[in-house]
C-alpha positions as CSV (number, residue, x, y, z in Angstrom):
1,X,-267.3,55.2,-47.9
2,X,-265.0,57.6,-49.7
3,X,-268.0,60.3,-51.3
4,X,-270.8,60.0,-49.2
5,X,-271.0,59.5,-45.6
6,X,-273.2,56.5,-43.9
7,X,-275.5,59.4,-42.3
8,X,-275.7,60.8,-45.9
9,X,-276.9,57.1,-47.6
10,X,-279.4,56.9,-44.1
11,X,-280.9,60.0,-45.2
12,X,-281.5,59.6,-48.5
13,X,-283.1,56.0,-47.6
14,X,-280.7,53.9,-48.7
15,X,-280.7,50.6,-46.9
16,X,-277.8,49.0,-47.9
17,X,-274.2,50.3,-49.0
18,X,-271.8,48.4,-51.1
19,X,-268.3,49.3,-50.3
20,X,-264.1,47.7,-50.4
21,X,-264.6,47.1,-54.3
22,X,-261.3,47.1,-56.0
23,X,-261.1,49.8,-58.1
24,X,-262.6,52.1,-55.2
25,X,-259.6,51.0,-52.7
26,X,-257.1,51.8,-55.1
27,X,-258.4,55.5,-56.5
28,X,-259.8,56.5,-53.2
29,X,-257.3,54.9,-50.6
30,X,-260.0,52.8,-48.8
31,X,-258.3,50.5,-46.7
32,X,-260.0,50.1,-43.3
33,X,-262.9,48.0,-44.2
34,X,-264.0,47.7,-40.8
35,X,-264.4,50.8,-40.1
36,X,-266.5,51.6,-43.0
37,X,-268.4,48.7,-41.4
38,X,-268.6,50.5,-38.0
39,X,-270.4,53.5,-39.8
40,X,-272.8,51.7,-41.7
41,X,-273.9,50.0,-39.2
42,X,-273.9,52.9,-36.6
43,X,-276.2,54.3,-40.0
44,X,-278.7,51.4,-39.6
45,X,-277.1,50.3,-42.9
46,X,-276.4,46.8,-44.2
47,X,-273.2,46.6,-45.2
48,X,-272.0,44.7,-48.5
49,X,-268.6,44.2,-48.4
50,X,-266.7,43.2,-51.8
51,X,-263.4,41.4,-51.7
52,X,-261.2,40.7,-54.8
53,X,-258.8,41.5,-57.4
54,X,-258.1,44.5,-59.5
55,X,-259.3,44.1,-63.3
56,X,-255.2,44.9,-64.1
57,X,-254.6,42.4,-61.8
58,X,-256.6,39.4,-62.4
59,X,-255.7,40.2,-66.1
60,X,-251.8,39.8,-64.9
61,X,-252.9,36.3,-63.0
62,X,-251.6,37.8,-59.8
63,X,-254.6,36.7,-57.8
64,X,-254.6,32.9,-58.6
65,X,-251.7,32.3,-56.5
């Protein structure tokens, strides 16, 4: 969760937390999934966890392979 911390969502009563879209692994770095896992869940949070392509990418049929 690269701007807001699982304890942060939790507070705010949030009950689930999308993360590991493409465009946010790219700009923000995000690359260990599972531990963003590990602090949702330590948050009481359900984790959503995208997997995919870049826009640029699927555009460039890099991901069809």
């Amino acid at each position: 969760m690269a701007d807001l911390s699982a304890g942060m969502l939790a507070d705010a009563g949030a009950s689930h937390v999308v993360f590991g879209q493409s465009e946010c692994r790219a700009g923000h770095g995000e690359a260990d999934v599972c531990m963003s896992a590990e602090a949702a869940r330590a948050a009481t949070l359900v984790a959503v966890i995208c997997v995919g392509e870049t826009e640029a990418g699927r555009g460039a049929g890099r991901t069809s392979r």
